[in-house]
C-alpha positions as MATLAB code, in Angstrom:
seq = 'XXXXXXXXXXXXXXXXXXXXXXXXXXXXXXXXXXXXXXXXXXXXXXXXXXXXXXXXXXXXXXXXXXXXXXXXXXXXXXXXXXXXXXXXXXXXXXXXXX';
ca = [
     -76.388  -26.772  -45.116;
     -73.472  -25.663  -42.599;
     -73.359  -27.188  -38.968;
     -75.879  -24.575  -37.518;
     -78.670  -25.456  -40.101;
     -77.897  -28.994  -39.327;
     -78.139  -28.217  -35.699;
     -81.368  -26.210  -35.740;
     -83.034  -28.984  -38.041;
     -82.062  -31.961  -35.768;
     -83.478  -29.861  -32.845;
     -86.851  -28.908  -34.492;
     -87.154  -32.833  -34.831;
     -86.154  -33.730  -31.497;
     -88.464  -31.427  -29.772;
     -89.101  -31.752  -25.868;
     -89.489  -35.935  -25.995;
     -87.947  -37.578  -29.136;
     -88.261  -41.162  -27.875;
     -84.641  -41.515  -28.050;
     -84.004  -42.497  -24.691;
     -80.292  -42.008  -24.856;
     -77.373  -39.917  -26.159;
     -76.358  -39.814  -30.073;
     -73.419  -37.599  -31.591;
     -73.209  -37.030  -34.923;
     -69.346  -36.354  -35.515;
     -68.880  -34.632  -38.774;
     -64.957  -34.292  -38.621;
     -63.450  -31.205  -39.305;
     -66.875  -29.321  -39.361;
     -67.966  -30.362  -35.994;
     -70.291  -32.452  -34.058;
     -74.118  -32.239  -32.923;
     -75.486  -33.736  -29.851;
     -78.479  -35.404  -29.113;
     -79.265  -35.435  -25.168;
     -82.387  -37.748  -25.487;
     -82.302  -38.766  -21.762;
     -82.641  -35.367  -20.664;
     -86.507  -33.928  -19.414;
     -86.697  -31.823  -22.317;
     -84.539  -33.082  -24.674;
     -81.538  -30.814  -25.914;
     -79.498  -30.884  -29.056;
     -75.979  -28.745  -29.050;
     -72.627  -28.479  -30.555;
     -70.331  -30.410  -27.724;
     -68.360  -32.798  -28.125;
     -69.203  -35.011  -24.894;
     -69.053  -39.012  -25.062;
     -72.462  -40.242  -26.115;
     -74.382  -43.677  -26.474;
     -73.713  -43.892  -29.721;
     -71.375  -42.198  -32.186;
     -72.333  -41.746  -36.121;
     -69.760  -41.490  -37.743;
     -70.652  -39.188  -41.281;
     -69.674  -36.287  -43.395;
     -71.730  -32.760  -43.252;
     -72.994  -33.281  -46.738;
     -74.231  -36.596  -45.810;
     -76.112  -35.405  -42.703;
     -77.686  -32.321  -44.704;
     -78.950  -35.088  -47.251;
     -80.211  -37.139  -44.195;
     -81.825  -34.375  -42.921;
     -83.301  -33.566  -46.539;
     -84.742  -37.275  -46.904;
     -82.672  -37.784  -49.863;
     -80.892  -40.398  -47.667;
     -81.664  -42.925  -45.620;
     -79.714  -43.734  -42.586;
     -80.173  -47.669  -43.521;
     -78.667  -46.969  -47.264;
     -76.084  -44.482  -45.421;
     -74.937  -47.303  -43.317;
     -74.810  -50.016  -45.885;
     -72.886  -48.183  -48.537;
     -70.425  -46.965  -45.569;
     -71.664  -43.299  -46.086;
     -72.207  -43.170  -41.907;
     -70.314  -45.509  -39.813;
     -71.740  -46.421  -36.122;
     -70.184  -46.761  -32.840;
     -71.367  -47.714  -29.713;
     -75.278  -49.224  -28.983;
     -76.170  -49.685  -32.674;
     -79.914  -49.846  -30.763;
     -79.700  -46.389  -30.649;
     -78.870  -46.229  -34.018;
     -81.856  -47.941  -35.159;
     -83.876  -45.542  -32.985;
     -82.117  -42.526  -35.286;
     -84.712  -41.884  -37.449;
     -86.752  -40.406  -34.819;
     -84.652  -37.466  -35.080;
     -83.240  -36.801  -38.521;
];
C-alpha cells in the first residue's frame, strides 16, 4: 500500500465522527505522515505534518498491515513495531480508525 492508499483507508474509517476526540499523526518517516483531525465537525484525515495529540511512531509497511488487520496496534506497540508519543489515551482510542 503507498501513503495515498493508506490515506484513503484511514479516511473511509474515520468518516464524519470517529469518536476520536483529538488529533493523531501517523509519521511514517521518509514516506510521509497522515493526519487524523478528530476534533474537527466533520472529521478530516490529510497528509500534513502539523503537531498532533499524539504521534505514532511506525513504518508504511506496518501501517498497511494495521490497516489490513494482520496487526494489531497492541502487538505493534509491544514488539516496538509502532512507538507512541504524546496522550497514549489517544492511542488506546486508535483502533477506532485503523
Amino acid at each position: 500500500m503507498t501513503l495515498d492508499d493508506c490515506t484513503t483507508a484511514i479516511r473511509s474509517k474515520v468518516g464524519d465522527d470517529s469518536g476520536l476526540n483529538a488529533t493523531l499523526k501517523f509519521d511514517c518517516g521518509e514516506a510521509g505522515t497522515i493526519y487524523v483531525d478528530g476534533k474537527s465537525a466533520p472529521n478530516s484525515v490529510d497528509n500534513r505534518g502539523a503537531d498532533a495529540d499524539c504521534t505514532v511512531g511506525i513504518t508504511l509497511d506496518n501501517l498497511a498491515a494495521m490497516l489490513r488487520g494482520e496487526l494489531e496496534p497492541a502487538t505493534g506497540f509491544m514488539t516496538g513495531k509502532l512507538k507512541v508519543q504524546g496522550d497514549m489515551s489517544v492511542a488506546l482510542r486508535m483502533q477506532r480508525v485503523v
